[in-house]
N, C-alpha and C positions, 0 to 999 in steps of 0.2 A: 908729573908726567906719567903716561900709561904707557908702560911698556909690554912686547912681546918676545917670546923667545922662539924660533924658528925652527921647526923640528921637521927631520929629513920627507922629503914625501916619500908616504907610503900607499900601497893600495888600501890596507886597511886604515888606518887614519884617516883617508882622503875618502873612503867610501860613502858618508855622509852627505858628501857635496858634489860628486860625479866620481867619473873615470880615472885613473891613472893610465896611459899611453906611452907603454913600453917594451920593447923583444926579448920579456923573461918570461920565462913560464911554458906551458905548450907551445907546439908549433907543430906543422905540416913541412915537408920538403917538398917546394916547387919547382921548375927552371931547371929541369933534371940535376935536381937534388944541391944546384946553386943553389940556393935562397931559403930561409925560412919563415913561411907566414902564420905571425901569430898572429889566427882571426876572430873578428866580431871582438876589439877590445873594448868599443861603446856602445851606448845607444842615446843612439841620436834618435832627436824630440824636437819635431818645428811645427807642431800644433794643425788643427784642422785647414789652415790658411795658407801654409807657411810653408816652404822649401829648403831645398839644401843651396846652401850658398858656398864658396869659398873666396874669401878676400886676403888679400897681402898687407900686415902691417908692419910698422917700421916703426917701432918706438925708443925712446933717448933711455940709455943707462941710467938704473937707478944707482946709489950707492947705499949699504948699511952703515950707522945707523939710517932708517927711511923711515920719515913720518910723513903721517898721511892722515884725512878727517874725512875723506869720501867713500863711498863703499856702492855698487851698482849691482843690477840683478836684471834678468833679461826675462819674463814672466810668458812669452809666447814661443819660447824655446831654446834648446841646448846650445851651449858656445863650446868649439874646441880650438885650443892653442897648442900648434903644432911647429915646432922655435925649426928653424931653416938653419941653425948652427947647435953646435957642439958647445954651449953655454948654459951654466945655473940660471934659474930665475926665479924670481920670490914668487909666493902664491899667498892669495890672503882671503881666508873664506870665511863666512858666519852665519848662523841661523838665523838670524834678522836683526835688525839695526839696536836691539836693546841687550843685543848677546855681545859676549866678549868675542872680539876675535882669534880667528886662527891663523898661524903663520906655516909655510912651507917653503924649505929651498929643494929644489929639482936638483935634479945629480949631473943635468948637462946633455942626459942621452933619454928625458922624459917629457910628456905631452902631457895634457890635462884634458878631459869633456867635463863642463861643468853640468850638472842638470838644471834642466828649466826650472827659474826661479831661486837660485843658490846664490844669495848674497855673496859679493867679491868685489875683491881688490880689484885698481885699475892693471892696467899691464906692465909688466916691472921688470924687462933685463935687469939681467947686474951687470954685461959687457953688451960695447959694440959686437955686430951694428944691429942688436936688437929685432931681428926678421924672422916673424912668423907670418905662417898659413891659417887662417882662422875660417872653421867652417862654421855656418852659424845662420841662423833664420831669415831669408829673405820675405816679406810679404807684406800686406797690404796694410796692417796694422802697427803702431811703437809698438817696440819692445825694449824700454828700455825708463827703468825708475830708479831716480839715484835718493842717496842718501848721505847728507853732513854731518860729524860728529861736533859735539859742541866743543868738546876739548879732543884734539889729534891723539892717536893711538903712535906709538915707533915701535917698529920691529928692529931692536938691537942685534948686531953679530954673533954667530953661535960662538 
C-alpha cells in the first residue's frame, strides 16, 4: 500500500500548485472600518477562450484513512474551491501523474486556487454537507484530463 501523510496547508507549501485563500496577513479596512479586505489573494487564469465561471458543488464526505487512484488537472485554466462551511478538507496535489503525491488538510477557515494545469485530487470534505463555491473556466473547449493510478495512493490520519 502507498501511503500519505497529510501536512497542515500552508501558503508556502501549497505555493507550487496555486493559491491559498485566507483572512491572514494584510488587509485594508472597508464598511467604515467594519470589514477587512484581504485583496487580490489569487490569480485567476481561464486562458485566451475562457471566462470566469462560478458553480455550486455539493460533494459526499470523505473519511481518513481515503484512498484514491484518480488524480485530474484542468490545462485551460484555474479552479478555486471556496467550502460554504466552516469545515477541513483534504487537498491532494502533484506534479504530474509519475510524481508522488501531496496531501493537505485545510484548517476549516481556507480556500484553495489551483493553477492551470496542477494535478489534483478529486474533491474531498471530511464533513457534511460538503458546499463549495467553485470559480473555474467556462468555455468553449475541455478542460479537463484525468489520470489512474495503477495501484491507489491513501492518505492516512495525521
Amino acid at each position: 500500500m502507498r501511503t500519505l501523510h497529510p501536512a497542515p496547508l500552508t501558503p508556502e507549501a501549497f505555493a507550487p500548485f496555486g493559491d491559498v485563500l485566507d483572512a491572514t496577513g494584510d488587509f485594508r479596512l472597508i464598511n467604515e472600518g467594519m470589514c477587512q479586505r484581504h485583496h487580490d489573494r489569487a490569480t485567476l487564469d481561464f486562458g485566451p477562450e475562457g471566462r470566469a465561471g462560478i458553480s455550486i458543488f455539493q460533494a459526499k464526505p470523505r473519511a481518513l484513512p481515503y484512498s484514491f487512484d484518480l488524480i485530474e488537472r484542468h490545462p485551460e485554466g484555474s479552479q478555486a474551491f471556496l467550502p460554504m462551511s466552516e469545515h477541513p478538507f483534504l487537498v491532494i496535489v502533484s506534479t504530474g501523474p509519475e510524481a508522488t503525491p501531496l496531501a493537505f488538510l485545510t484548517n476549516g477557515a481556507q480556500g484553495i486556487n489551483l493553477h492551470r494545469g496542477t494535478w489534483h485530487g478529486v474533491l474531498a470534505p471530511l464533513s457534511a454537507p460538503g458546499l463549495f463555491a467553485v470559480v473555474d473556466r467556462i468555455g468553449p473547449t475541455p478542460n479537463l484530463e484525468e489520470y489512474r493510478y495503477a495501484t491507489p495512493w491513501t492518505v492516512l490520519a495525521p
